[in-house]
C-alpha positions in Angstrom: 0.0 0.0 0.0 1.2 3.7 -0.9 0.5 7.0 0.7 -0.4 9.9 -0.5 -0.1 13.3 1.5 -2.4 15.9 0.0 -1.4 19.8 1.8 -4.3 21.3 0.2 -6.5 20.7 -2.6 -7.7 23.2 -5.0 -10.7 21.5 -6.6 -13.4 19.6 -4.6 -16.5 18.3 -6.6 -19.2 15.4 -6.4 -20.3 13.5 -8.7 -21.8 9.8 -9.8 -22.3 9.2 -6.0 -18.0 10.0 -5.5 -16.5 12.7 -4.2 -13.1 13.8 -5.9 -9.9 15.7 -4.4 -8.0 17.5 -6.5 -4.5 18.5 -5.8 -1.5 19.5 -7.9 -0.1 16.4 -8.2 -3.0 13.5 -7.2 -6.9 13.3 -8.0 -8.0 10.9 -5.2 -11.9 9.6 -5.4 -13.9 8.2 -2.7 -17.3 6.6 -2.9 -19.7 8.8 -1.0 -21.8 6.0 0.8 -19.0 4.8 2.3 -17.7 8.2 3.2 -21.2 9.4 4.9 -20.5 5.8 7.0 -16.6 7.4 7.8 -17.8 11.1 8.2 -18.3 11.0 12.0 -15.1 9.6 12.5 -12.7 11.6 10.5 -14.8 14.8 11.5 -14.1 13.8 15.6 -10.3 13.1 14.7 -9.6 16.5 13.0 -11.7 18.3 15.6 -9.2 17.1 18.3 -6.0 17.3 16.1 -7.3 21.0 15.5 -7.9 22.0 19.0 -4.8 20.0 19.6 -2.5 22.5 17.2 -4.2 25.6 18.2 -3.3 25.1 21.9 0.3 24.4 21.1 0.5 27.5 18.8 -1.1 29.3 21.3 1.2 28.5 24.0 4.1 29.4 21.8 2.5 33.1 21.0 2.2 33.4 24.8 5.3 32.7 25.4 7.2 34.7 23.2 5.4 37.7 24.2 7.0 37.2 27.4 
């Protein structure tokens, strides 16, 4: 199995029940029934990893004010 890391895409779109990822170098397509089944899931882990980031960033600012 390979991986592919994606930074940012610049075109999202949806179509014959897939939704498609475009990035400069890789088009990735996921069937959308099985997304909607993975949605809760990735949603809770990036919440987390988000608040996760912020706080660390935060901490940083704070302490380079000092």
């Amino acid at each position: 199995m390979s991986n592919i890391y994606i930074h940012e895409t610049h075109t999202i779109y949806a179509d014959n029940n897939e939704l498609h990822l475009v990035s400069d170098s890789h088009h990735i397509v996921i069937n959308i029934d099985t997304f909607m089944h993975d949605l809760p899931t990735i949603v809770s882990l990036c919440t987390k990893e988000h608040k996760k980031t912020n706080k660390e960033l935060y901490k940083r600012l704070k302490q380079s004010l000092k």
